[in-house]
Backbone bond lengths (Angstrom), bond angles and torsions (degrees), N, CA, C in turn:
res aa  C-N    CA-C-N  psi(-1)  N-CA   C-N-CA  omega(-1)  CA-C   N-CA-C  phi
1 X - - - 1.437 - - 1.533 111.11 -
2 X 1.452 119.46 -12.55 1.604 125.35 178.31 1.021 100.85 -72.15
3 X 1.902 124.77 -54.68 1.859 130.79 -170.84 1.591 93.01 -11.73
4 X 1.354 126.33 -87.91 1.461 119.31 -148.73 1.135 121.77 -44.33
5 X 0.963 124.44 -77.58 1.688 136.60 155.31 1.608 128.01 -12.80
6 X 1.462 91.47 -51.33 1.942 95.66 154.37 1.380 129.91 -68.93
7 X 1.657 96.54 -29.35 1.840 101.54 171.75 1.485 121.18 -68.75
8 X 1.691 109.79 -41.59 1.227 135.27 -176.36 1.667 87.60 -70.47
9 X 1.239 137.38 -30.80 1.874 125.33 -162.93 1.426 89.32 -88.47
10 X 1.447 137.52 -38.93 0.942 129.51 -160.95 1.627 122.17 -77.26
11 X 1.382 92.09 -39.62 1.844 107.38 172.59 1.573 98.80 -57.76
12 X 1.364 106.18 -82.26 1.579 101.70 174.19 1.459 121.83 -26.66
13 X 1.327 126.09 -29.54 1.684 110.52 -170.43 1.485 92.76 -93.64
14 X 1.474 135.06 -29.79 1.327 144.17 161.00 1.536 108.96 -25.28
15 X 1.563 98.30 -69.08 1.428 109.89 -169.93 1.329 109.52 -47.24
16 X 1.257 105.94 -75.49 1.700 126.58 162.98 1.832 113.27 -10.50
17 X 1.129 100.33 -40.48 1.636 104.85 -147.23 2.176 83.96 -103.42
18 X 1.082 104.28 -40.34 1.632 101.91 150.77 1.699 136.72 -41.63
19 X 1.347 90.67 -32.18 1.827 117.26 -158.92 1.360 76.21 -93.95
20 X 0.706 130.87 -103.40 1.908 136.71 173.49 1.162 141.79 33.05
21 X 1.693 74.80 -81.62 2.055 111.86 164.19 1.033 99.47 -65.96
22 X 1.432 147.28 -59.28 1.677 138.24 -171.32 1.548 100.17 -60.11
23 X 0.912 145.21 -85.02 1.326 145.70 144.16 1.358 121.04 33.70
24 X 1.654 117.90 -75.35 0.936 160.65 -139.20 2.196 94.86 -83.78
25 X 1.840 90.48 -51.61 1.428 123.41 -139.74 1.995 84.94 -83.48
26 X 1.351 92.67 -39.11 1.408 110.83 -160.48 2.081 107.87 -79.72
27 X 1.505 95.50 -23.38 1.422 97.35 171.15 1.592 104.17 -97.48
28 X 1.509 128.82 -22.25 1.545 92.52 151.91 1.397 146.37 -73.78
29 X 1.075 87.87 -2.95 1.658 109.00 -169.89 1.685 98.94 -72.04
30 X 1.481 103.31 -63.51 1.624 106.98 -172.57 1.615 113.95 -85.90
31 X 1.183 127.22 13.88 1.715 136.35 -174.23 1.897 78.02 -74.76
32 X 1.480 104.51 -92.36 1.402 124.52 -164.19 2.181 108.81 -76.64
33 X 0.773 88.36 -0.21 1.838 91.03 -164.27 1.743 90.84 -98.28
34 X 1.404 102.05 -138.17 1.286 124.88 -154.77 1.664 110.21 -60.70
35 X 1.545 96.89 -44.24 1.774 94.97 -179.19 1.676 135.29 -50.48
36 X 1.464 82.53 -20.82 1.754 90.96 172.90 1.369 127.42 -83.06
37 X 1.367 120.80 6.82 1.232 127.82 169.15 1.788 108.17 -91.96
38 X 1.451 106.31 -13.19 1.684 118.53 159.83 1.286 120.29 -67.40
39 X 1.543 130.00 -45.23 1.573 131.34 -163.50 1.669 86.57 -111.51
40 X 1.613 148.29 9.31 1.272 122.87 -165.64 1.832 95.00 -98.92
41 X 1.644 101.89 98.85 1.468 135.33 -169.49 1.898 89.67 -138.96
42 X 1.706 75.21 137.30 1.558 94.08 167.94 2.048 116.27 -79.40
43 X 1.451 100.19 -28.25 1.198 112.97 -175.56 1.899 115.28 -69.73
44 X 1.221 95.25 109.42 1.195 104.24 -178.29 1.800 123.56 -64.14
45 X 0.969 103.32 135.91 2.116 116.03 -165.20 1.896 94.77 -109.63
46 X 1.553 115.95 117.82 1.134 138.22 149.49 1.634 90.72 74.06
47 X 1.790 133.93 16.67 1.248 149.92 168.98 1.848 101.39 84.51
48 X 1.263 114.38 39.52 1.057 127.51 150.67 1.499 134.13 -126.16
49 X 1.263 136.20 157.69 1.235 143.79 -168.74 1.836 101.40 -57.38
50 X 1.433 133.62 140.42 1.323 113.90 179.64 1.882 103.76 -80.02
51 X 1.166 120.32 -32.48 1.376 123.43 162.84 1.489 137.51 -27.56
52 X 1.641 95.83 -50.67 1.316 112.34 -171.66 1.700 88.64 -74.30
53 X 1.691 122.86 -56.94 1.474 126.43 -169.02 1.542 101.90 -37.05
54 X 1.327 112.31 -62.20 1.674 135.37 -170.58 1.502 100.62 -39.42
55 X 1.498 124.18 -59.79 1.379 113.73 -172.07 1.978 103.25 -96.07
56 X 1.006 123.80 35.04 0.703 142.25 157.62 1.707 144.44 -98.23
57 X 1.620 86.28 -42.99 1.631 113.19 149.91 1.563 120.97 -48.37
58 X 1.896 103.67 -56.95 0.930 118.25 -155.70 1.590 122.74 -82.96
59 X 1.745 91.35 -10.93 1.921 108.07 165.51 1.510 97.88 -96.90
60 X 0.762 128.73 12.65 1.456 112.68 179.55 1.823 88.58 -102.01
61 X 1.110 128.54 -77.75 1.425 139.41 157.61 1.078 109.08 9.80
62 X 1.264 122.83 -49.18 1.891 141.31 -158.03 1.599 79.18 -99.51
63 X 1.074 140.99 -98.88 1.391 152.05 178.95 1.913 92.63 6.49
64 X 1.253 102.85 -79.84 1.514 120.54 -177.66 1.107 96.21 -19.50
65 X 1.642 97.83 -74.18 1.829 112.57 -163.75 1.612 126.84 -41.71
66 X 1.171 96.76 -46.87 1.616 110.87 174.29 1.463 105.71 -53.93
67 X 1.578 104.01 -74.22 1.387 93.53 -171.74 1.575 118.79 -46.98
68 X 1.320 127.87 -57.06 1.204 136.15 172.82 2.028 112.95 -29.09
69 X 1.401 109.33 -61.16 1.435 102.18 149.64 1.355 121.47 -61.66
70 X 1.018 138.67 43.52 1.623 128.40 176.72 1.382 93.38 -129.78
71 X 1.680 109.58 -46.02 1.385 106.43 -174.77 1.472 110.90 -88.11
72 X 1.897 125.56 -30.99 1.396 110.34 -176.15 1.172 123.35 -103.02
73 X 1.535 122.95 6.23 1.305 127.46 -160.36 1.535 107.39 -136.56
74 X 1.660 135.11 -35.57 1.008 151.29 153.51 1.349 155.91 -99.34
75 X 1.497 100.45 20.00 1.261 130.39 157.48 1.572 102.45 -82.64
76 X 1.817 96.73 158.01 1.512 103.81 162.74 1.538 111.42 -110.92
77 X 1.648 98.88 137.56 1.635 83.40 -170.75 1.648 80.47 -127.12
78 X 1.505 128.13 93.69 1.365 131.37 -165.43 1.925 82.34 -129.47
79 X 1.533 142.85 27.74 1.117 127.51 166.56 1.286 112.96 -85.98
80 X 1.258 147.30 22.31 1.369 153.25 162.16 1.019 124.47 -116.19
């Protein structure tokens, strides 16, 4: 009587772990890639470079992501 519920946990952490990787894929892409031709200003933001902020944003993002897969996608939650 569990089967469903484990099938239904598993798709969902699937999905999740899909959502992630695009996510994940999409903040390395724009850390060092294309986005920096958006913030490359001489004018300095909060007395920092906007560049340095930009790839800074964009490891933090990744940071998120991981953890977020650690807790919703790669954990085992088999106590029920």
């Amino acid at each position: 009587m569990n089967e469903p519920s484990s099938h239904s946990d598993q798709a969902r952490k699937r999905r999740r772990g899909w959502i992630l990787a695009f996510v994940f894929c999409f903040a390395l892409i724009m850390g060092p890639g294309p986005g920096i031709m958006l913030v490359n200003t001489a004018k300095p933001f909060a007395g920092l470079p906007p560049i340095y902020l930009w790839g800074l944003l964009w490891y933090v993002v990744e940071v998120v992501v991981v953890i977020l897969a650690f807790r919703l996608v790669w954990s085992d939650d088999d106590t029920g």
